[in-house]
N, C-alpha and C positions, 0 to 999 in steps of 0.2 A: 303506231303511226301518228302518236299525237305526245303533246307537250303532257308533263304529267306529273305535278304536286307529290315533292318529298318531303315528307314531316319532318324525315331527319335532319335534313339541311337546312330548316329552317330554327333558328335557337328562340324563336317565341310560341314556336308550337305546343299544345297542352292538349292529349286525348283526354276525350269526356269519359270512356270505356266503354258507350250507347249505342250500339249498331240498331240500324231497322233496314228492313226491304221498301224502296219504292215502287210503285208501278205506274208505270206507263200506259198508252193505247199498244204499244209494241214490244213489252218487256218489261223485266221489273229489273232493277239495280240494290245490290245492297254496301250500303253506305256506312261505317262509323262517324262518328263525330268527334270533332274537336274543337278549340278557339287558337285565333292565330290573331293579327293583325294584319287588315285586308287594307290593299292600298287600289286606289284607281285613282288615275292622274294625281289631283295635288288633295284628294279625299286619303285622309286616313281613319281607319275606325279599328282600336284595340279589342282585346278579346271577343272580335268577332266569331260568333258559330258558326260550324259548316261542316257537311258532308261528307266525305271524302270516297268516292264508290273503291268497292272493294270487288264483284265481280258484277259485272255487264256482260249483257247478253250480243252476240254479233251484231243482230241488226237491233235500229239502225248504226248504233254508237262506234262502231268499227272504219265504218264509211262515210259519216258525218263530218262535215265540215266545218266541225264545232270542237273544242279541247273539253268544254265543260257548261255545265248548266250553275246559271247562277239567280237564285230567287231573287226578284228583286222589290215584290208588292204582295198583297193579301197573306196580311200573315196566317187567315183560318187555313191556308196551303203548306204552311212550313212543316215540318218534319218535326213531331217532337213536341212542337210550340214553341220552337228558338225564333228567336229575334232575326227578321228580316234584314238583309243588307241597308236596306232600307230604311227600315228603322233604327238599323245600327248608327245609320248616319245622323240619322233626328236625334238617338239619344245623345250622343256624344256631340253637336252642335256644328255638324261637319256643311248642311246645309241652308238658306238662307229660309227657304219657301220648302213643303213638304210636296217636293213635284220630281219626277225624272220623266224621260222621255226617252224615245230611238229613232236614230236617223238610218233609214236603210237605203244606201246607195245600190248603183247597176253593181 
């Protein structure tokens, strides 16, 4: 019931061959990694790292109103030691100030 990330479809996709298990407060997920080239709005950042779960546990990710988790700060939390989205943007020059933010509406 959620939107969901094909490597095949994508012709910049590059698996790393690195699986690890994350854990949650509610389950753990096990992720392979790869780089791809992550876009949001007019941010692009090439052989960006990332995750990609391989099995998730029901709760809560079954019923969640989320398609996916995306790091976006402290990199001592990343997986692996890859490069944050976030710093993926610092390194490649994508932003002006090293700041993001969230706007959470009703």
């Amino acid at each position: 019931n959620h939107a969901k990330f094909k490597a095949s479809d994508s012709v910049t996709f590059t698996p790393s061959g690195q699986s690890y298990t994350v854990s949650y407060g509610s389950g753990s997920v096990t992720i392979v990694l790869g780089y791809d080239t992550l876009r949001i709005q007019s941010i692009s950042i090439t052989n960006q790292e990332f995750g990609l779960s391989q099995e998730e546990p029901t709760q809560p990710f079954y019923f969640a109103d989320f398609d996916g988790i995306l790091g976006m700060a402290y990199p001592s939390l990343a997986v692996g030691g890859m490069a944050t989205a976030l710093e993926g943007m610092l390194e490649q020059n994508q932003l002006a100030e090293p700041v993001f933010s969230f706007y959470f509406s009703r």
